[in-house]
C-alpha positions as CSV (number, residue, x, y, z in Angstrom):
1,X,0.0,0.0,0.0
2,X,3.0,2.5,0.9
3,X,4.5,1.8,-3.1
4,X,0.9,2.9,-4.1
5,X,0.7,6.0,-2.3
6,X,4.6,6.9,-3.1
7,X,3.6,5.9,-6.7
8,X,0.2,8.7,-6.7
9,X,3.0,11.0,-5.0
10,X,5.0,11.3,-7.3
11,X,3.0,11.1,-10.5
12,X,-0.3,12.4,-9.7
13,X,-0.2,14.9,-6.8
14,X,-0.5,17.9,-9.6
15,X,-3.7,16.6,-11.1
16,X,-4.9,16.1,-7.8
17,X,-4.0,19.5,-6.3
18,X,-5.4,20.7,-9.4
19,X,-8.8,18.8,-9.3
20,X,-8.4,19.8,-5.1
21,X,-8.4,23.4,-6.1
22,X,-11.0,23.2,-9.2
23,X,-13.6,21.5,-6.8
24,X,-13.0,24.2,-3.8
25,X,-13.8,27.3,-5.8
26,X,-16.9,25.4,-8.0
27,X,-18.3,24.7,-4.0
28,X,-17.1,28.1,-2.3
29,X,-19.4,29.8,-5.9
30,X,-22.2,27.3,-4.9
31,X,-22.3,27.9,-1.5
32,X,-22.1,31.8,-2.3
33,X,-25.2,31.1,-4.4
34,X,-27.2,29.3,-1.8
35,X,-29.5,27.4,-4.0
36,X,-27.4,25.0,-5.5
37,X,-26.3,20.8,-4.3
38,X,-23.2,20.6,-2.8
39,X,-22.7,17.0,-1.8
40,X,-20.6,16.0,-4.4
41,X,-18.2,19.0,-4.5
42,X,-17.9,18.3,-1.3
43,X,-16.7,14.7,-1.6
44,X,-14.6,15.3,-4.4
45,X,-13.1,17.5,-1.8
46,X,-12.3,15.4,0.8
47,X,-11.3,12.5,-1.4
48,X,-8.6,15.0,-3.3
49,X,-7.8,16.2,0.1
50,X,-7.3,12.8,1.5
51,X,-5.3,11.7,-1.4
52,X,-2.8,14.4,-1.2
53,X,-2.5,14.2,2.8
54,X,-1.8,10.6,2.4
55,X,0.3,10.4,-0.2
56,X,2.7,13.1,1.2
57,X,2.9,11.0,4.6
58,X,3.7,8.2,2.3
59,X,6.7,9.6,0.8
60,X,7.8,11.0,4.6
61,X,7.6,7.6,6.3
């Protein structure tokens, strides 16, 4: 499981800081607007979040 996360590290941390930062500001617009779903901003928040958080304690360890 550690070679995984090591592996996302290095490869895929900027599409996932990208897709992180993309899915922040379309939920901080929807939750401006009030009206709108959030739920699955949301999760594609925490799992991008997650992801990168994980992945960096990976490579530390």
């Amino acid at each position: 499981m550690i070679g995984i996360m090591q592996w996302i590290a290095l490869y895929f941390m900027p599409f996932l800081c990208i897709a992180f930062v993309l899915s922040s500001v379309n939920l901080a617009k929807k939750i401006k607007n009030g009206d709108e779903d959030t739920g699955s901003n949301t999760a594609w928040v925490t799992v991008t979040f997650t992801l990168i958080i994980y992945s960096l304690v990976s490579v530390m360890i």
